[in-house]
Backbone of each chain as nested JSON, in Angstrom:
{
  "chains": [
    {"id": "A", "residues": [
      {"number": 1, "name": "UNK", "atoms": {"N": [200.163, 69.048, 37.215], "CA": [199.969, 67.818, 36.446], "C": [199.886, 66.632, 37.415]}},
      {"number": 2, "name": "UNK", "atoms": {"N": [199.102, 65.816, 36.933], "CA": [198.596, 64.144, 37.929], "C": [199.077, 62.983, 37.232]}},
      {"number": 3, "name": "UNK", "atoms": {"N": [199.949, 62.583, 38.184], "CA": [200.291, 61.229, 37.673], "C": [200.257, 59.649, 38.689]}},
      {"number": 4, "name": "UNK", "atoms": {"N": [199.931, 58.8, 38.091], "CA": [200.196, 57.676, 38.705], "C": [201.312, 56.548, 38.705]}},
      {"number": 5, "name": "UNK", "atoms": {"N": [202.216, 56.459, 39.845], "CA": [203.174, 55.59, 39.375], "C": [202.963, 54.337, 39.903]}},
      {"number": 6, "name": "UNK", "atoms": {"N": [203.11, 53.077, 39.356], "CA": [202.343, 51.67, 40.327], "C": [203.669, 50.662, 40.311]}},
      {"number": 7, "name": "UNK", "atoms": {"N": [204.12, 50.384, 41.201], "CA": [205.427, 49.868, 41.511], "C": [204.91, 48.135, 42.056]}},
      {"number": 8, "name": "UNK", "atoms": {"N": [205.572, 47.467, 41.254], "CA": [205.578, 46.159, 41.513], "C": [206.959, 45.468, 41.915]}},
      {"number": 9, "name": "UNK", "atoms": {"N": [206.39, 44.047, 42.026], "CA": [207.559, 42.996, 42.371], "C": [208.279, 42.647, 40.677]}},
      {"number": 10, "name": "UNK", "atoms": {"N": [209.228, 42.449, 40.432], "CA": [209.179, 41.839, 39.387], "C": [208.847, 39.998, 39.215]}},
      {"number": 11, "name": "UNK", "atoms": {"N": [208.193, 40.093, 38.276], "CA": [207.851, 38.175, 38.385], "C": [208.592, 37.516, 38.576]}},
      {"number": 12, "name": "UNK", "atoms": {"N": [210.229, 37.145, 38.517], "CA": [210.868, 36.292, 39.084], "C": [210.84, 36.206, 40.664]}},
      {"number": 13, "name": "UNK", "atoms": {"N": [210.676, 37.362, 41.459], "CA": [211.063, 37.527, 42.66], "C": [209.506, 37.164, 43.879]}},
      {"number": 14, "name": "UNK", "atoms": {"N": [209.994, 36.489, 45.005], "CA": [209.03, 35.837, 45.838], "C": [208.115, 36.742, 46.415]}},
      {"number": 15, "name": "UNK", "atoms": {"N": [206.839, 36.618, 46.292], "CA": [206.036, 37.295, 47.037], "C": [205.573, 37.138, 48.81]}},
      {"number": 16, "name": "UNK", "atoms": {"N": [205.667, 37.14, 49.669], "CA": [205.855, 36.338, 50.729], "C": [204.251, 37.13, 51.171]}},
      {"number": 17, "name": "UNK", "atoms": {"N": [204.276, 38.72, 50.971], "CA": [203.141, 39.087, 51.576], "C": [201.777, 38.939, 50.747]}},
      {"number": 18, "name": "UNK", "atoms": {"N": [202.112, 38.548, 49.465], "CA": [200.931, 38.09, 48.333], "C": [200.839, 36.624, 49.076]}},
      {"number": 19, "name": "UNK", "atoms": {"N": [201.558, 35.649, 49.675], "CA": [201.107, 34.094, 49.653], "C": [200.344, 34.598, 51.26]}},
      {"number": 20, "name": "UNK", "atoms": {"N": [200.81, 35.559, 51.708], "CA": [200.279, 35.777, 53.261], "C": [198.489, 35.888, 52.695]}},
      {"number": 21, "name": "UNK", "atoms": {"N": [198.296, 37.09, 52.411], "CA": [197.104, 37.425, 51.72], "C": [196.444, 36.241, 51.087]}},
      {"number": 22, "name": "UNK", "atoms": {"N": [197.178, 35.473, 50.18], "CA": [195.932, 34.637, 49.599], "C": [195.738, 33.236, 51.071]}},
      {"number": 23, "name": "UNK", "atoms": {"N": [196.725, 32.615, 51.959], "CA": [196.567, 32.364, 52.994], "C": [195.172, 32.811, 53.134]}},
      {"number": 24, "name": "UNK", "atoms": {"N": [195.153, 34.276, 53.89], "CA": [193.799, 35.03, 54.812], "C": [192.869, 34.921, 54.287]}},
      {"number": 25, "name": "UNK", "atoms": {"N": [192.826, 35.277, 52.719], "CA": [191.859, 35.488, 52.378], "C": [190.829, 33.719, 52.5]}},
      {"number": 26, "name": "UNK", "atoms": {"N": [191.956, 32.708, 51.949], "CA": [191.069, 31.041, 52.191], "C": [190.429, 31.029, 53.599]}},
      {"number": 27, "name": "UNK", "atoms": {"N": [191.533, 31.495, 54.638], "CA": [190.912, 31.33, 56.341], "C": [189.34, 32.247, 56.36]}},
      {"number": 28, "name": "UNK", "atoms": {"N": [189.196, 33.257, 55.456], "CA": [187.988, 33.928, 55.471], "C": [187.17, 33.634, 54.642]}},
      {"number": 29, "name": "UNK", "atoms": {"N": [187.567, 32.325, 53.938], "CA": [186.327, 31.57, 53.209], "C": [186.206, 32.169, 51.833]}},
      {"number": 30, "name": "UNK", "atoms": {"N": [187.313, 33.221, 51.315], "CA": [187.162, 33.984, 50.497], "C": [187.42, 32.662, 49.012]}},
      {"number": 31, "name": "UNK", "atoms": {"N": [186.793, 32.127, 47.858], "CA": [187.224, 31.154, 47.873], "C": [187.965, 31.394, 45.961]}},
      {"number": 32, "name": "UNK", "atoms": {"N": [188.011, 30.339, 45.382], "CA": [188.722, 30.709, 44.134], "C": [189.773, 31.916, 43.831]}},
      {"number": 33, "name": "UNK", "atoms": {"N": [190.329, 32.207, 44.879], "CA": [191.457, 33.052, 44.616], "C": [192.854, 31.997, 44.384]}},
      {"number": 34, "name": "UNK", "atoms": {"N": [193.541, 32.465, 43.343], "CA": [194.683, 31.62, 42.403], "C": [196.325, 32.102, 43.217]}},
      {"number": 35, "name": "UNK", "atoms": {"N": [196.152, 33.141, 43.121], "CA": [197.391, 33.914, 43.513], "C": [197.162, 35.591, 43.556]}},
      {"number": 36, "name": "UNK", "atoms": {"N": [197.98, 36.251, 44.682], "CA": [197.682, 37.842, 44.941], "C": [199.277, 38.16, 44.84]}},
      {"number": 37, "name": "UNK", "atoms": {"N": [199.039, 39.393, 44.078], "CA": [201.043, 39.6, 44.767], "C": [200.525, 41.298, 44.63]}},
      {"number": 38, "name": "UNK", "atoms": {"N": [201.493, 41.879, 45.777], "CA": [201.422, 42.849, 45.988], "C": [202.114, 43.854, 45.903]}},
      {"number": 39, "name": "UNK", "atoms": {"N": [201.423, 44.928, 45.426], "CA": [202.607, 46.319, 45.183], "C": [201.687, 47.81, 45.616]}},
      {"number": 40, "name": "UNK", "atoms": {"N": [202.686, 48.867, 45.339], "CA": [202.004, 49.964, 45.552], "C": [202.062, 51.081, 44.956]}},
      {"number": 41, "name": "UNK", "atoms": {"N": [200.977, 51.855, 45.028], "CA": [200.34, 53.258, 44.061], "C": [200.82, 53.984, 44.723]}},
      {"number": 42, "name": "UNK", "atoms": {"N": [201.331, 55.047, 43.985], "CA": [201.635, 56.513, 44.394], "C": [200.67, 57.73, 43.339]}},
      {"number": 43, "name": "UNK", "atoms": {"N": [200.114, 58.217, 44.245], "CA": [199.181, 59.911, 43.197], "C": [200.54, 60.673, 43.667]}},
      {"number": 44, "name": "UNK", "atoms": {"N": [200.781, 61.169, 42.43], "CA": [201.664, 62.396, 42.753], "C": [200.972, 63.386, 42.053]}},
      {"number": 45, "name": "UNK", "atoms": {"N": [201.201, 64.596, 42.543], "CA": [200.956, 65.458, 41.94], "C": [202.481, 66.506, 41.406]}},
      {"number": 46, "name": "UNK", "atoms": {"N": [202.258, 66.735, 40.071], "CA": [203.649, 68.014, 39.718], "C": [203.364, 69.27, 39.575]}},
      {"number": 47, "name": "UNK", "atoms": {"N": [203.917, 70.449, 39.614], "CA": [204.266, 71.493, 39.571], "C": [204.1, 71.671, 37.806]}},
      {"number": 48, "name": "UNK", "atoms": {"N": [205.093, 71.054, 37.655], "CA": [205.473, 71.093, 35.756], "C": [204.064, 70.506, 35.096]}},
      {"number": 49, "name": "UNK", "atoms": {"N": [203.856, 71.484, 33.86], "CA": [203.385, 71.135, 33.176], "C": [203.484, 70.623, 32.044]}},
      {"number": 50, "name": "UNK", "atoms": {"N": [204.606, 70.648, 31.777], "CA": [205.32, 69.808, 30.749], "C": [205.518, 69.238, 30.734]}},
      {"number": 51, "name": "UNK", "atoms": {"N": [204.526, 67.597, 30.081], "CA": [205.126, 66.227, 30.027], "C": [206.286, 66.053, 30.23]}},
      {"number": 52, "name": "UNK", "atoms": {"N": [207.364, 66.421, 29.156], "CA": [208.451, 65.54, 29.197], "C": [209.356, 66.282, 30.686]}},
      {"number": 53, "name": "UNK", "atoms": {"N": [208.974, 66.974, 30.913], "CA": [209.886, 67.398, 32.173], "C": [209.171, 66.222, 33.999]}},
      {"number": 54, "name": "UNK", "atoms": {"N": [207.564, 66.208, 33.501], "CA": [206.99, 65.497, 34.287], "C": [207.769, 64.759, 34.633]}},
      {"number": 55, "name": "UNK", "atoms": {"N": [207.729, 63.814, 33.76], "CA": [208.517, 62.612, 33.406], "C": [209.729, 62.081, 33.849]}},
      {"number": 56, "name": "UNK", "atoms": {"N": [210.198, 63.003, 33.716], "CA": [211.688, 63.001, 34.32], "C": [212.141, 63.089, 35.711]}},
      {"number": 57, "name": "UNK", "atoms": {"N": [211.135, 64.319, 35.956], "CA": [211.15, 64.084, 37.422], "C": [210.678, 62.741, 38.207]}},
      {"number": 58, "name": "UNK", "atoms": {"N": [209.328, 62.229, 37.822], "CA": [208.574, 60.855, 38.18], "C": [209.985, 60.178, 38.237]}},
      {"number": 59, "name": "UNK", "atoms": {"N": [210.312, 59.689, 36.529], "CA": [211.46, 58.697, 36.563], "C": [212.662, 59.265, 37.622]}},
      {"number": 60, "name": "UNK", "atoms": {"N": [213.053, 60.558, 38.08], "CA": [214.262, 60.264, 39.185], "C": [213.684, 59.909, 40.745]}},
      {"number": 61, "name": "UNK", "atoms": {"N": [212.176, 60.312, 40.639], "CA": [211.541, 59.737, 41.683], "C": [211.875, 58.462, 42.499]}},
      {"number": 62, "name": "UNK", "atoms": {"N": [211.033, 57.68, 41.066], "CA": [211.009, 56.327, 41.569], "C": [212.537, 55.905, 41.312]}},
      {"number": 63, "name": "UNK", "atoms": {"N": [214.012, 56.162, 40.759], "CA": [215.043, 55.85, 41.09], "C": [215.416, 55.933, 42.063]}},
      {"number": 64, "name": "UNK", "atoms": {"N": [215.238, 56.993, 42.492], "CA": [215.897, 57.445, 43.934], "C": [215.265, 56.813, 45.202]}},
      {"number": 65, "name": "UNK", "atoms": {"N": [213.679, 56.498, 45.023], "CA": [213.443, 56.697, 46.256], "C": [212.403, 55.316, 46.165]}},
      {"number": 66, "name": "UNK", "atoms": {"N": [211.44, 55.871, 44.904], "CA": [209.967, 55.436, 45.182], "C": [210.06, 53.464, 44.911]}},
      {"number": 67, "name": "UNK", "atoms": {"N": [210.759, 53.203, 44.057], "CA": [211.396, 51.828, 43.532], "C": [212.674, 51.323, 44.122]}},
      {"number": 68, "name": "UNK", "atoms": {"N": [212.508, 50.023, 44.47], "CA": [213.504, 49.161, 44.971], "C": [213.628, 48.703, 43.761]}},
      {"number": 69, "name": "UNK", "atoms": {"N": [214.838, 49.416, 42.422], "CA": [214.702, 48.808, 40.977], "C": [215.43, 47.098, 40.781]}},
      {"number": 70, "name": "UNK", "atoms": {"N": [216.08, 46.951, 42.057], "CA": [216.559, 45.895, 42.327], "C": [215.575, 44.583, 41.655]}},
      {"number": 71, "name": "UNK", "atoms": {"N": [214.559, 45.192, 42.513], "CA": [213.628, 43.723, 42.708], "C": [212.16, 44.098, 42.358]}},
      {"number": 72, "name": "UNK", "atoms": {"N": [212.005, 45.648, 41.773], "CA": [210.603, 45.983, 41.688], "C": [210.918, 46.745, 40.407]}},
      {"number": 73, "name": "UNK", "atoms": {"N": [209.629, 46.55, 39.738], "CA": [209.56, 47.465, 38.377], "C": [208.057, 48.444, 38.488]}},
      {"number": 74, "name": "UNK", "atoms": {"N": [208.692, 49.765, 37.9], "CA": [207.261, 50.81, 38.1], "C": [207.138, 51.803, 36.682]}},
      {"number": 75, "name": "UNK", "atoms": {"N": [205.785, 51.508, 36.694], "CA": [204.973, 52.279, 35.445], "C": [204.357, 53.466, 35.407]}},
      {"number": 76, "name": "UNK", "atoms": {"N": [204.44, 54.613, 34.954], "CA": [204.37, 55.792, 35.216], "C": [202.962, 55.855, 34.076]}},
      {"number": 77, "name": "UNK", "atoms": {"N": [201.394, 56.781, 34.905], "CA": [200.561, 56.875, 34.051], "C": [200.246, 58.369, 34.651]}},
      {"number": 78, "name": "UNK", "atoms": {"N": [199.881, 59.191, 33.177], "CA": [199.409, 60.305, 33.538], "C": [198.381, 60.337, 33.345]}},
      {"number": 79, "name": "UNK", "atoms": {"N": [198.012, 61.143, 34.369], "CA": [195.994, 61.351, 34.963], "C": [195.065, 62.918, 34.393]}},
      {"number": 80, "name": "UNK", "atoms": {"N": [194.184, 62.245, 33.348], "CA": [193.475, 63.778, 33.003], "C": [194.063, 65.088, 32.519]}}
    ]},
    {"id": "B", "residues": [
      {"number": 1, "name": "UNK", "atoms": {"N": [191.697, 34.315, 35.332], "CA": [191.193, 35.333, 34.707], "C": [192.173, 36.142, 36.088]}},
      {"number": 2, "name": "UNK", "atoms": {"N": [192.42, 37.461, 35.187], "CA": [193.67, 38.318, 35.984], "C": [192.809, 39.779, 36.349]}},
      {"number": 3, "name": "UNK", "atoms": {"N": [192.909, 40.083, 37.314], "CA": [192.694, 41.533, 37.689], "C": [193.25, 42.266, 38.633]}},
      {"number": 4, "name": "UNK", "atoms": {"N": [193.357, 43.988, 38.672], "CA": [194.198, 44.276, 39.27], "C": [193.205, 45.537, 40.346]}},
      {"number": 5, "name": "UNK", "atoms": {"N": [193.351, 45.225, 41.454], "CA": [192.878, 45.722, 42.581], "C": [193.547, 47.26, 43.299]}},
      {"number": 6, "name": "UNK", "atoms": {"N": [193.046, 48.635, 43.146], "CA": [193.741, 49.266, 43.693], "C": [193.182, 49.774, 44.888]}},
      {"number": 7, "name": "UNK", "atoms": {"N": [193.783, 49.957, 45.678], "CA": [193.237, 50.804, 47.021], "C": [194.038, 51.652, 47.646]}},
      {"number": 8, "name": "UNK", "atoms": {"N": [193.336, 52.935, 47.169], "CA": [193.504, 54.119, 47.875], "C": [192.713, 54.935, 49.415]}},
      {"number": 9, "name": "UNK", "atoms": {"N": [194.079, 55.866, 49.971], "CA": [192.806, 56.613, 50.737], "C": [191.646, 57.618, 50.56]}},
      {"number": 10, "name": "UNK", "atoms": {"N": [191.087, 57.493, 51.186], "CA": [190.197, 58.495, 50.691], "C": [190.34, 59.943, 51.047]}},
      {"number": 11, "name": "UNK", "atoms": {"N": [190.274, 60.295, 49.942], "CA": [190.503, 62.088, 49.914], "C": [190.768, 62.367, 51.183]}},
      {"number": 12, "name": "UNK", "atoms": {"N": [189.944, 63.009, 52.002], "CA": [189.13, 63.434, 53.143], "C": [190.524, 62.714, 54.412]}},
      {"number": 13, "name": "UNK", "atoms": {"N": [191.35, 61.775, 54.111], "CA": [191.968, 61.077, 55.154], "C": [193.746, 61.79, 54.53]}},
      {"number": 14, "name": "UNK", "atoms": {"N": [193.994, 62.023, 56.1], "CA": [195.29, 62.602, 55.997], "C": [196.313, 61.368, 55.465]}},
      {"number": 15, "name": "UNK", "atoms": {"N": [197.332, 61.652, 54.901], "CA": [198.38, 60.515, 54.198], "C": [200.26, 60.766, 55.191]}},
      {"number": 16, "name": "UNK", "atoms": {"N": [199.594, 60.772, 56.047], "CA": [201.559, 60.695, 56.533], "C": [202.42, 60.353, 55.603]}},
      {"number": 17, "name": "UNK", "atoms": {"N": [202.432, 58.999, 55.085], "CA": [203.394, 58.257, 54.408], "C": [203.598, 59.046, 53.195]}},
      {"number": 18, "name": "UNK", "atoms": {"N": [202.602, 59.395, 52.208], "CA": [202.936, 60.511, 51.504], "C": [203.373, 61.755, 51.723]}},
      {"number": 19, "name": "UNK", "atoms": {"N": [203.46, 62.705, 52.934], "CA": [203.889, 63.714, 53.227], "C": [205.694, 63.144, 53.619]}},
      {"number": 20, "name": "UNK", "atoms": {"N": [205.223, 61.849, 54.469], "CA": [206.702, 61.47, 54.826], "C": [207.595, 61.481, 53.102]}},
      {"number": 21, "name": "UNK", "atoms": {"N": [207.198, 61.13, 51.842], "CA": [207.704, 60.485, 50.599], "C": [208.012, 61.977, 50.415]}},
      {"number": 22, "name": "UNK", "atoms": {"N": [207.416, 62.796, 50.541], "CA": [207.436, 64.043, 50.047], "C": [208.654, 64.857, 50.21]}},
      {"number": 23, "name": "UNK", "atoms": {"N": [208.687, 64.697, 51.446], "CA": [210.118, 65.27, 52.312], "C": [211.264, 64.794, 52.165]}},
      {"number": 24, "name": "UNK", "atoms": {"N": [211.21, 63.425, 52.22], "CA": [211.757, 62.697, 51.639], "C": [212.458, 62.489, 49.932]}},
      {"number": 25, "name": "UNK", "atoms": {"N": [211.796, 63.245, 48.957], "CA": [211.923, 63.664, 47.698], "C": [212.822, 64.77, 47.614]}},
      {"number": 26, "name": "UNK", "atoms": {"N": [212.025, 65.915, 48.173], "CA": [212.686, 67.127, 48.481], "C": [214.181, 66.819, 49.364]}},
      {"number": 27, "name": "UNK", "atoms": {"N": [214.088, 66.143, 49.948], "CA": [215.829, 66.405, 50.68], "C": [216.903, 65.842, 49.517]}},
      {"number": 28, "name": "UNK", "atoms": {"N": [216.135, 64.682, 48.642], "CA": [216.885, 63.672, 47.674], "C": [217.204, 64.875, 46.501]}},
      {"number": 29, "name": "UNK", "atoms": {"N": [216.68, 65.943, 46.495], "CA": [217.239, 67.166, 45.502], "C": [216.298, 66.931, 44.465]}},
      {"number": 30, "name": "UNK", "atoms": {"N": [214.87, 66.367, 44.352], "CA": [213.953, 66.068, 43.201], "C": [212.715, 66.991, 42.976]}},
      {"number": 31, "name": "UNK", "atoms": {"N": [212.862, 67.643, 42.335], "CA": [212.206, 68.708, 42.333], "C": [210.735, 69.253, 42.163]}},
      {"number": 32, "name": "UNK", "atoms": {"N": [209.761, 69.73, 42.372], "CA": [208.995, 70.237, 41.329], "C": [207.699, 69.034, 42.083]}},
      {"number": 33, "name": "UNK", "atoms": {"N": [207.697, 68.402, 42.955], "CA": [206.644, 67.292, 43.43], "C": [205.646, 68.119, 44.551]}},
      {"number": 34, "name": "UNK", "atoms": {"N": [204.752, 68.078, 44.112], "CA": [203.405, 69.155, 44.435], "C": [203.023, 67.934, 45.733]}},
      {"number": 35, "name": "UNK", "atoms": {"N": [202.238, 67.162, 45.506], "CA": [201.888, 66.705, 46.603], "C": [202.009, 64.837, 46.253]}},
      {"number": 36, "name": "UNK", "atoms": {"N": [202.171, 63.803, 47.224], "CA": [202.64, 62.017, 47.001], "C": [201.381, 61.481, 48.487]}},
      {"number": 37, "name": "UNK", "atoms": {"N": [200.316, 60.9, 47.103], "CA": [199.574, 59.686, 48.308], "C": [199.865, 58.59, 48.032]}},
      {"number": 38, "name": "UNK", "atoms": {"N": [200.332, 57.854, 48.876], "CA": [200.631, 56.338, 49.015], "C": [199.554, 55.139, 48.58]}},
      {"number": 39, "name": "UNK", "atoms": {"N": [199.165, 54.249, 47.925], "CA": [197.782, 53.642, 47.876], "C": [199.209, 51.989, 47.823]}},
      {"number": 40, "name": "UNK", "atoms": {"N": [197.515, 50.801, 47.68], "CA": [198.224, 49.955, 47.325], "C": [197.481, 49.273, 46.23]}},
      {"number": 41, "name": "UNK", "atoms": {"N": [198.342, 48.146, 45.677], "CA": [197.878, 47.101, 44.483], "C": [198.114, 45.79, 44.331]}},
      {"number": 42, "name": "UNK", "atoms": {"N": [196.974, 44.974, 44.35], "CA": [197.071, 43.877, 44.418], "C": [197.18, 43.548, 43.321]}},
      {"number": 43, "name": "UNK", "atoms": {"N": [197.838, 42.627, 42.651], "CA": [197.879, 41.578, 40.857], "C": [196.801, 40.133, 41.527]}},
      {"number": 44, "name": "UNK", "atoms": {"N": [195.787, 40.151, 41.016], "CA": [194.898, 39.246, 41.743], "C": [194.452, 38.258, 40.317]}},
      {"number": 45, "name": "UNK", "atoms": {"N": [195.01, 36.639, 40.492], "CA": [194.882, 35.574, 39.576], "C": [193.461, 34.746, 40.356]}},
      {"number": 46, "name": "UNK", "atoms": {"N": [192.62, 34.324, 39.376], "CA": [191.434, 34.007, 40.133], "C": [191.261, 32.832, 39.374]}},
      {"number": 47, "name": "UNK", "atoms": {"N": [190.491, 31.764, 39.479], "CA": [190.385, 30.261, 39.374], "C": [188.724, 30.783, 38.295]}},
      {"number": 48, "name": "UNK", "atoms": {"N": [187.647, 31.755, 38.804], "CA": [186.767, 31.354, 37.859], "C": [186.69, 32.155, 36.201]}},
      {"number": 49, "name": "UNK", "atoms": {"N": [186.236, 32.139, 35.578], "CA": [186.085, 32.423, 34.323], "C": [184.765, 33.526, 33.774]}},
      {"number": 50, "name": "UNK", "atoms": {"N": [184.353, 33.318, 35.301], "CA": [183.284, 34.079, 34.486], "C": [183.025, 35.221, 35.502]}},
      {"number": 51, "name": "UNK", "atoms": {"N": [182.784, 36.207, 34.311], "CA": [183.48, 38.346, 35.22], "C": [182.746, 38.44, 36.272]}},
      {"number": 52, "name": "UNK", "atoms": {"N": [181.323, 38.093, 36.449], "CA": [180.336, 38.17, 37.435], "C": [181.123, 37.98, 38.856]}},
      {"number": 53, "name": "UNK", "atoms": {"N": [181.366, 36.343, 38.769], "CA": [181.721, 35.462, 39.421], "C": [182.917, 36.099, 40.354]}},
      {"number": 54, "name": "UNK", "atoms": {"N": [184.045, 36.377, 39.388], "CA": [185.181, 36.84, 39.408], "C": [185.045, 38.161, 40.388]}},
      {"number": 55, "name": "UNK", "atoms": {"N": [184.343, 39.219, 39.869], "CA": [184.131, 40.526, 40.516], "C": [183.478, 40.384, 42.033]}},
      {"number": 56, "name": "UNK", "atoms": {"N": [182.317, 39.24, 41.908], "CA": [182.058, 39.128, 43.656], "C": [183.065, 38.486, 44.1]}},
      {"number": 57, "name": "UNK", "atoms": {"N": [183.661, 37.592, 43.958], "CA": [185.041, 37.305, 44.575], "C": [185.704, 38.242, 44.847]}},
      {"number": 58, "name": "UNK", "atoms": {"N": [186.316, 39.226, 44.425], "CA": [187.301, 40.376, 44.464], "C": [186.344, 41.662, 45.499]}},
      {"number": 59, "name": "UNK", "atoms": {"N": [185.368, 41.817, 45.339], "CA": [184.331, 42.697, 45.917], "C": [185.09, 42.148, 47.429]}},
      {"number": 60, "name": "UNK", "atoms": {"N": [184.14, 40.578, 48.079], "CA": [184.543, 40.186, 48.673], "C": [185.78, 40.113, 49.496]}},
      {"number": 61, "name": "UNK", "atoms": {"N": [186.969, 40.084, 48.674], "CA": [188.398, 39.663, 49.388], "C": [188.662, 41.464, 49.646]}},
      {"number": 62, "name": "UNK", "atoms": {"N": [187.855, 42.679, 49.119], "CA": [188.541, 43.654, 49.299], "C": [187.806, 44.17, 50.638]}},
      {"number": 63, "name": "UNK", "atoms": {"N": [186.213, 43.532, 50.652], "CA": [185.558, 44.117, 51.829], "C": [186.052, 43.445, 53.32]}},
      {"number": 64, "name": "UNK", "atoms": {"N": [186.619, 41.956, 53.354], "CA": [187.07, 41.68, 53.953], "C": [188.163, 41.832, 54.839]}},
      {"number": 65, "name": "UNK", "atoms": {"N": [189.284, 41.818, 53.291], "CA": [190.696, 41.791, 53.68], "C": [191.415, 43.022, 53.179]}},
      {"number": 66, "name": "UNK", "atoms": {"N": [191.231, 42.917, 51.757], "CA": [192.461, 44.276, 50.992], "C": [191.988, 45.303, 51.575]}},
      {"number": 67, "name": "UNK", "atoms": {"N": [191.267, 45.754, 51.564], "CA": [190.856, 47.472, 52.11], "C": [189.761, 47.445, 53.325]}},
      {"number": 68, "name": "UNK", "atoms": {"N": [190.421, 48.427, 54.044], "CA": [189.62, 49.437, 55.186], "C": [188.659, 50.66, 54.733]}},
      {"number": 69, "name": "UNK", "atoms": {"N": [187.825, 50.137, 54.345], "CA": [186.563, 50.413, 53.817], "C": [186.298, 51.467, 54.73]}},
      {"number": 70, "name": "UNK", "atoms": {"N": [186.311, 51.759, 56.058], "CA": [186.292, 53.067, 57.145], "C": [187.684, 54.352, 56.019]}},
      {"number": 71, "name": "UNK", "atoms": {"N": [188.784, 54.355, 56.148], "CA": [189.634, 55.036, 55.721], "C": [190.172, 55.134, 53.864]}},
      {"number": 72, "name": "UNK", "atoms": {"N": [189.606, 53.193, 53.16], "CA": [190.112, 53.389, 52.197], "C": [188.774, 52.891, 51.053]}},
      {"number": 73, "name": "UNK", "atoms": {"N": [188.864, 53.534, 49.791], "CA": [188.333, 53.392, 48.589], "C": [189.126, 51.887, 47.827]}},
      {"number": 74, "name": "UNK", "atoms": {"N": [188.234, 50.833, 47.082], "CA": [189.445, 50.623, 46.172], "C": [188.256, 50.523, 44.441]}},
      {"number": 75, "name": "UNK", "atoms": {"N": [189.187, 50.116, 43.915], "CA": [189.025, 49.851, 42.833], "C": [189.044, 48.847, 41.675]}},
      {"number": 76, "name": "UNK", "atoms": {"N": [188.411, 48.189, 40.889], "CA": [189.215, 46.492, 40.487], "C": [188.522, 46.94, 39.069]}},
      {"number": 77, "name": "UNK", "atoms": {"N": [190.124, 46.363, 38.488], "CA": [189.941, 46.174, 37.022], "C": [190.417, 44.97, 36.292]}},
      {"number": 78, "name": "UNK", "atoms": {"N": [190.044, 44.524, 35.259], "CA": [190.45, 43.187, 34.758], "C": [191.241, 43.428, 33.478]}},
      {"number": 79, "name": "UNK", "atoms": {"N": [192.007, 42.495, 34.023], "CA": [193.606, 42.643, 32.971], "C": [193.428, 41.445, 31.982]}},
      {"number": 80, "name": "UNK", "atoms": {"N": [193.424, 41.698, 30.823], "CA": [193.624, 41.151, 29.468], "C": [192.438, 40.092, 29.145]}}
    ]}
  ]
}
């Protein structure tokens, strides 16, 4: 089974490498960009084929490891 | 107007960081995780209004800046 988990900042919390990015992108003339904030994708692939077991595993995933739940929130999508 | 930018590697390109997540899973006692590629995601807020407009902007900031177009694919979709 294929899943996608996409781990963000949560909106209260400062983006430092999103203000870096929209920075670069003005120095490269890139223009009408508002704001970038940045996070990251994980493809996992599972073993289980059973949704709800998927699931579970994903969710101790990103507890354990894949999410800083502190300061980041992540959305689990299954693929095909 | 809001869209969200993903960039992955491409197939064909080995993923350390995911093999590193992997091992990393497995020692954490989480079971059942077949294979973890790392990608990233931008939350990208843009000043124009109109999708054309918007999409060569984003085309742009990804051929430039967000992605390594040699190693990475991305992708842009528009949120709400």
């Amino acid at each position: 089974m294929k899943a996608r988990v996409l781990v963000t900042l949560k909106s209260a919390v400062l983006d430092p490498q999103g203000k870096a990015i929209e920075g670069a992108l003005r120095s490269l003339g890139v223009p009408g960009v508002a704001s970038v904030r940045q996070g990251k994708v994980f493809d996992v692939e599972l073993d289980a084929a059973d949704p709800a077991k998927a699931e579970a595993t994903l969710k101790e995933a990103c507890e354990k490891l894949l999410a800083n739940t502190v300061i980041e929130t992540y959305r689990i999508e299954f693929v095909g």
